[in-house]
N, C-alpha and C positions, 0 to 999 in steps of 0.2 A: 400680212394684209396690206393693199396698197391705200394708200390717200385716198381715195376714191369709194373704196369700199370700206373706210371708215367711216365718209361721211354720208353714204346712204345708210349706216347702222346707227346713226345717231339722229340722224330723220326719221328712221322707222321705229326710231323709239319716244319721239315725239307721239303723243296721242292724236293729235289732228291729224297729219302726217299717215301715222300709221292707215287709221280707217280711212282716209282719202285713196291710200293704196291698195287695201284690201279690195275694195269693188273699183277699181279703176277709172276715181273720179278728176275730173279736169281742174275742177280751179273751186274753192271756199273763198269764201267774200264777207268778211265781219264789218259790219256796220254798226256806227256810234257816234250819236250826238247829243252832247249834255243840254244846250239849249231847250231840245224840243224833248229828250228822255226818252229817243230813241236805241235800241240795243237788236238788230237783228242779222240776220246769218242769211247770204244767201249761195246757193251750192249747184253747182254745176255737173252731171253729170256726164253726160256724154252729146255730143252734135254731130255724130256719122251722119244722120239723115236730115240736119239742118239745125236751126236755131234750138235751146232748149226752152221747153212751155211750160211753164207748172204754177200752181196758186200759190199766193201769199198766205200762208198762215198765220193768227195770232192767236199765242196760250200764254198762260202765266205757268210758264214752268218754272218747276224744281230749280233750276240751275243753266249754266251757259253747256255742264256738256250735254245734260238732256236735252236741249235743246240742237246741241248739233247731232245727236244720234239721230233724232226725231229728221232731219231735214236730209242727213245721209242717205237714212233708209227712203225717204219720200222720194229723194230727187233721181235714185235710182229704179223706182216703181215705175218714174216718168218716163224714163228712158224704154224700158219693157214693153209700158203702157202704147205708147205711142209707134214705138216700132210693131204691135203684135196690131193694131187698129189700123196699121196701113198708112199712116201717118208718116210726112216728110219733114219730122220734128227733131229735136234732142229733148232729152231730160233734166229738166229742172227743177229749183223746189226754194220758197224765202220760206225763214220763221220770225214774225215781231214777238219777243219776248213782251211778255208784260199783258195786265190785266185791261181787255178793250173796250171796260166798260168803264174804266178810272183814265187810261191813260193816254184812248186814243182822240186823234185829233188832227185837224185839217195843218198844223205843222208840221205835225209828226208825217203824217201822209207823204205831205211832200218834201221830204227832206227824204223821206224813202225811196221817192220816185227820181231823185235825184243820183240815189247810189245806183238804181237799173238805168237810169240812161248813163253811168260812166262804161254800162258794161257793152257800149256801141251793138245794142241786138240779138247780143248771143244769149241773154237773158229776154224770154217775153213773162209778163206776169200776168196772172188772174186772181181771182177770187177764191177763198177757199173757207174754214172755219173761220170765225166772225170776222169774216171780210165780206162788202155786199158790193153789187156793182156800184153804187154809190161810190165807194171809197176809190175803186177804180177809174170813177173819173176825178176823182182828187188825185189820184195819182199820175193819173194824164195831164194835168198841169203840166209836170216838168218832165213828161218821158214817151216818145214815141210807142212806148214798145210795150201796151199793153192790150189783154183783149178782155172779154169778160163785160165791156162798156152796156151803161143801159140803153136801149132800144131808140129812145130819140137823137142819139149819138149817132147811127148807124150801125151800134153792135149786138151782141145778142143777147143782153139781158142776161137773165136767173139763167144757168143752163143746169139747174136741179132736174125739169121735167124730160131733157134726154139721156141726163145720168141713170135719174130712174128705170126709165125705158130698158134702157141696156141692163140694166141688172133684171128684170122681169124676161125679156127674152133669156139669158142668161140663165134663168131660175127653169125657165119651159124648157132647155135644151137639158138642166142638168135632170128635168125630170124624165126626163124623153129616157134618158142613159140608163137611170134606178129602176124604173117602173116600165120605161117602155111603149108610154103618151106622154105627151110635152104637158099636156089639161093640166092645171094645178083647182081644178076643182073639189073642193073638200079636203083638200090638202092641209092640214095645221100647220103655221106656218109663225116664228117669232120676230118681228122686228124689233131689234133695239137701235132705237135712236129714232125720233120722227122730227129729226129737222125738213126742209123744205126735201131732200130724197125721201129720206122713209117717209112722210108723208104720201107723195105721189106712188112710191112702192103699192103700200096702202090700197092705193086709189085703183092700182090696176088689179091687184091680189084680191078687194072685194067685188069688185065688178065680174071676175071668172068664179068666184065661188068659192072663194079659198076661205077657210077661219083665221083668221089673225089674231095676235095676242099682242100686245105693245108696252113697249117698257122706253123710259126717257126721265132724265132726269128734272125736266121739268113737268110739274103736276099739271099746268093749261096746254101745253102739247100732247099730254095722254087725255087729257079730258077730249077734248078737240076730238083726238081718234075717236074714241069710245063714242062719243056724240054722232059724228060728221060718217062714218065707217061700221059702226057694230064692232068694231074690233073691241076683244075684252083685256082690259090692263093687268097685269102682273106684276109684283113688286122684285125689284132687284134682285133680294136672297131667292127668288124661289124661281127664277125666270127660266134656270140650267137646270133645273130639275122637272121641268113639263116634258110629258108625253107631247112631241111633236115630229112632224118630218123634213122640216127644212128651218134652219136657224138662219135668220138674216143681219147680220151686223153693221150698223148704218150710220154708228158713230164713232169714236175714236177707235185706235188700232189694240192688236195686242189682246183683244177677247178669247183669243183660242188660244188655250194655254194648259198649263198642268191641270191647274184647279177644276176650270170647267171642261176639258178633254173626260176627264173622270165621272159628270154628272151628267154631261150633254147625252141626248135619248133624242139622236136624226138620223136621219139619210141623207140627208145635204145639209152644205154650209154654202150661200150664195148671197154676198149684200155688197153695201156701197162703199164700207167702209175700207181706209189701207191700212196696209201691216196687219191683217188680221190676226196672223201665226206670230204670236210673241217671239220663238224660234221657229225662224226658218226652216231649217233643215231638222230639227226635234219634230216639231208639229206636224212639217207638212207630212214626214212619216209616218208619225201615232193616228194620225186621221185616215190615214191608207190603211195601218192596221186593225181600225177600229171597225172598219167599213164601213167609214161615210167618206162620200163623194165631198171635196172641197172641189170648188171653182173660184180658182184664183182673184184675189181681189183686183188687178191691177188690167185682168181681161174684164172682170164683170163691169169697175165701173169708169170702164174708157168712153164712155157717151159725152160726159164733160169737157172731156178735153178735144174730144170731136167735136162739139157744139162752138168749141171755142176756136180750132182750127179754120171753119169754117167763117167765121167772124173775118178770118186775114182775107179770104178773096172775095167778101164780097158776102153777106151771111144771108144765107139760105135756110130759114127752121125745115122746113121737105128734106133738103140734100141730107142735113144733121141727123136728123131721124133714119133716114133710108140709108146713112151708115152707119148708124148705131143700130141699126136690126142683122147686120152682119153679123154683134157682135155673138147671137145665136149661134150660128156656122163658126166660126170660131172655137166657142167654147166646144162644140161639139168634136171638133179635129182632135183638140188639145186631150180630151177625154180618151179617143182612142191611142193618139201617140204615148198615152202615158200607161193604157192595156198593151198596146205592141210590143214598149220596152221596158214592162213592168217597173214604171218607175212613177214616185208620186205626182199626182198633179202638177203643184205647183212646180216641180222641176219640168213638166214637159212643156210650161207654158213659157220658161224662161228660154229654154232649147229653140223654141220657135222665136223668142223675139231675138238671142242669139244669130239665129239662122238669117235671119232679115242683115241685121247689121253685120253681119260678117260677110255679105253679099255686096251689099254697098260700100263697105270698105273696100273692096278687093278692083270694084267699078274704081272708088275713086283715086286709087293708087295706082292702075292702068294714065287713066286721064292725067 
């Protein structure tokens, strides 16, 4: 064995390392500052089709590597994301460790925004779980290079109402494929999670006539529904076990999994949430065998990051919307490529944003 390939076996047996090379990610970025008690990660995965974009996440996770699994898997959705939306982005993804109702703060902020402007652009951030566009103009303090700004800034605000959009068209096309009309009239229908997306989900789902059930960990956002919607509330144990036809996942990842693969009673799985498929490649299979249609999270809820795109030249809510309703035609392709070549969804949606970048690589290695 030469020098050389001793030390890429001693790097692939580093744990960061490793998973950085399994999906072929460009650069991890750990950030730490005792002063202010910040601790965050932020990951880079790919820039074929231009800068990487992704939100700033804060959780109080378990630990630093749940944390960097968490920001792995994210900053690679980015990449998919954006390349399958038509987008001339890369994939990105921050995670602030720590609890952001104790720890965050306008230090913290920008000491963060401090670590995205070392990364000269190739990082852009937004908003994501308890981050609001508030925080991102705290983080515009010290960093050119964010979007997500609220509306008096010139940027585009919540972009919750075109996330949602893109998952309700998303939900019409995967019903169009089941049943054979896009109508989600009378259709039972579960949202979990009603932050500012599943709410608006909500909003378009009672308006066509759909039944909705809602589940959320907090008690004033299911009241809300239940109030504001008709929708009727279900309690966590019993959410996987309702007679419905389309399960919407609208808050953290990783819902589709053994436990509830085994309980869930649908024909589609279509919400805002990523990582839905705890495994990848387990799940996305067991839900082809089960026969229920999944539509991939990372096509369903590319309206966000579209909302945000759109912010870089000048924001447009019209343009945003009128390409987040693409993302209908979309899902509907991916649906057939994955009947053509009998293979699960989710893999034919990754073949397609494969397909993109390995196009524009090929451009920019000519140039």
């Amino acid at each position: 064995m030469e020098v050389k390939d001793i030390k890429d076996t001693q790097l692939a047996q580093n744990p960061v390392i490793a998973q950085m090379m399994q999906n072929n990610h460009e650069q991890v970025v750990f950030c730490n500052d005792n002063a202010t008690g910040l601790k965050a990660i932020i990951a880079i995965h790919n820039t074929i089709l231009g800068p990487s974009l992704g939100g700033t996440r804060m959780w109080n996770y378990n630990n630093e590597m749940e944390a960097l699994n968490d920001v792995l898997r994210l900053s690679r959705g980015m990449t998919f994301k954006s390349s399958v939306a038509g987008l001339n982005l890369g994939g990105g993804k921050a995670v602030i460790i720590g609890d952001s109702k104790k720890i965050k703060s306008e230090a913290l902020l920008r000491r963060f925004g401090k670590f995205v402007d070392s990364l000269g652009g190739k990082y852009i951030t937004a908003e994501d779980v308890a981050m609001s566009s508030r925080d991102m103009e705290i983080i515009h303090m010290e960093t050119e290079h964010v979007s997500g700004l609220p509306e008096n800034m010139g940027g585009s605000g919540d972009p919750s109402p075109v996330t949602a959009y893109g998952v309700y068209v998303s939900m019409k096309a995967s019903a169009k494929e089941t049943w054979g009309s896009d109508s989600l009239s009378g259709k039972k229908v579960l949202v979990q999670g009603i932050g500012h997306v599943g709410e608006s989900l909500v909003e378009h789902l009672t308006k066509e006539g759909a039944k909705v059930y809602v589940n959320d960990i907090s008690d004033e956002r299911v009241k809300n529904a239940v109030t504001k919607y008709k929708a009727e509330a279900v309690a966590a144990d019993k959410m996987f076990d309702l007679d419905i036809d389309i399960y919407a996942p609208c808050a953290l990842g990783a819902s589709v999994n053994d436990d509830t693969l085994g309980r869930l009673k649908c024909k589609i799985i279509c919400g805002a949430a990523n990582n839905q498929l705890a495994d990848e490649k387990k799940h996305g299979e067991m839900v082809k065998q089960k026969g229920i249609l999944y539509a991939p999270d990372f096509v369903v809820n590319a309206g966000g990051i579209i909302n945000v795109y759109y912010e870089l030249e000048g924001y447009n809510r019209e343009r945003a919307l009128a390409h987040a309703e693409k993302i209908y035609e979309t899902t509907w392709n991916l649906f057939q490529l994955s009947k053509q070549e009998n293979i699960p969804t989710y893999l034919a949606a990754i073949r397609l944003a494969e397909k993109r970048l390995e196009s524009i690589a090929r451009i920019n290695a000519v140039l």
